[in-house]
N, C-alpha and C positions, 0 to 999 in steps of 0.2 A: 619802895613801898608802892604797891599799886593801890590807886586812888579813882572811884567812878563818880559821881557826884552831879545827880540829875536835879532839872528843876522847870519850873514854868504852868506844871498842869494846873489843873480845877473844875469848878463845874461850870458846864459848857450849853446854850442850848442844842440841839438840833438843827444843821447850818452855820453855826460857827465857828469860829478859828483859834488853836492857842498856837502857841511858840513852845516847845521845852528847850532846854539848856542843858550842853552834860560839861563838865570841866574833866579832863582823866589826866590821868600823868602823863608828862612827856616819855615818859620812859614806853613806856605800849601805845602810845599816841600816836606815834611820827614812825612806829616800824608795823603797824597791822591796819589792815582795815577797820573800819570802825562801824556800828551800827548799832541801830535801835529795835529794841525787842518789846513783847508786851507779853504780860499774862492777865487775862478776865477769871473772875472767879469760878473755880471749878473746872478750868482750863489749862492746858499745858504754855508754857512759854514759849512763844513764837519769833521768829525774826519778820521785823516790818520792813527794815527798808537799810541798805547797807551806801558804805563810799571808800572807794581805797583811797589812798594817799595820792592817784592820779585825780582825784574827784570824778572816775567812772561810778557810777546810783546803778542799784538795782531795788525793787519794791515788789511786795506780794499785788498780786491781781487786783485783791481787797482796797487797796490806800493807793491804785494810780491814778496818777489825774487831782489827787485829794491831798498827795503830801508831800512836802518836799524835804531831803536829805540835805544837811551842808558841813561844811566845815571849816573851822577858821585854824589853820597850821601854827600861827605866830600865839594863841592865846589856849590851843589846845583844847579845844574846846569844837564839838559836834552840835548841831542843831538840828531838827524834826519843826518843819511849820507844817501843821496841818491843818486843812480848810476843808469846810461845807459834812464837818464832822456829823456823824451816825452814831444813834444809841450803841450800835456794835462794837462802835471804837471805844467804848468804855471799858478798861482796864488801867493795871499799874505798868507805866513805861521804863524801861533799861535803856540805859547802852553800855555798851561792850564793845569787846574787839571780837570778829567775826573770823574763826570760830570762837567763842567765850575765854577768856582769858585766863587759864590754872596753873598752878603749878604744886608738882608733884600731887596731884589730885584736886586740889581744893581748888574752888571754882570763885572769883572775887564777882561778886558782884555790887553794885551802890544799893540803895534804899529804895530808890524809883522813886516814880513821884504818880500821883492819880491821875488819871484824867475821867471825867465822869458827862458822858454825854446824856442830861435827862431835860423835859420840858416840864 
């Protein structure tokens, strides 16, 4: 059973920081890359910022310098810190495995969790 399971967001001002949390299953955990996505409203879902199992990061142009990717292998579990947050960053956050993790079509994805950058 694939399991995605985000957490951490909320409302935030302008300039500063949350943590999210994702817990996934071991099972897609320890064999894909892993990464965190976002969709804003009226917008499509984006990839923000990725880590393979070697802990090589990549990030969209948008969130460098602002966020960081991690991972902890023994608890399975993906982390996003991100700092000196932007009204822009406002959306609902994902992670997934990179590319999204299906099978035979269906797409699993968690709940996400907010993050809302307002003053």
């Amino acid at each position: 059973q694939v399991q995605l399971v985000e957490s951490g967001g909320g409302l935030v001002q302008p300039g500063g920081s949350l943590r999210l949390s994702c817990a996934a299953s071991g099972s897609i955990f320890s064999s894909y890359p892993m990464a965190w996505y976002r969709q804003a409203p009226g917008k499509q879902r984006e990839l923000v910022a990725r880590i393979t199992s070697g802990n090589s990061t990549n990030y969209i142009d948008s969130v460098k310098g602002r966020f960081t990717i991690s991972r902890d292998n023994a608890k399975n579990t993906v982390f996003l810190q991100m700092n000196n947050l932007k009204p822009e960053d406002t959306a609902v956050y994902y992670c997934n495995t990179d590319p999204p993790f299906h099978n035979y079509g269906y797409f699993y994805w968690g709940q996400g969790t907010q993050v809302t950058v307002s003053s």
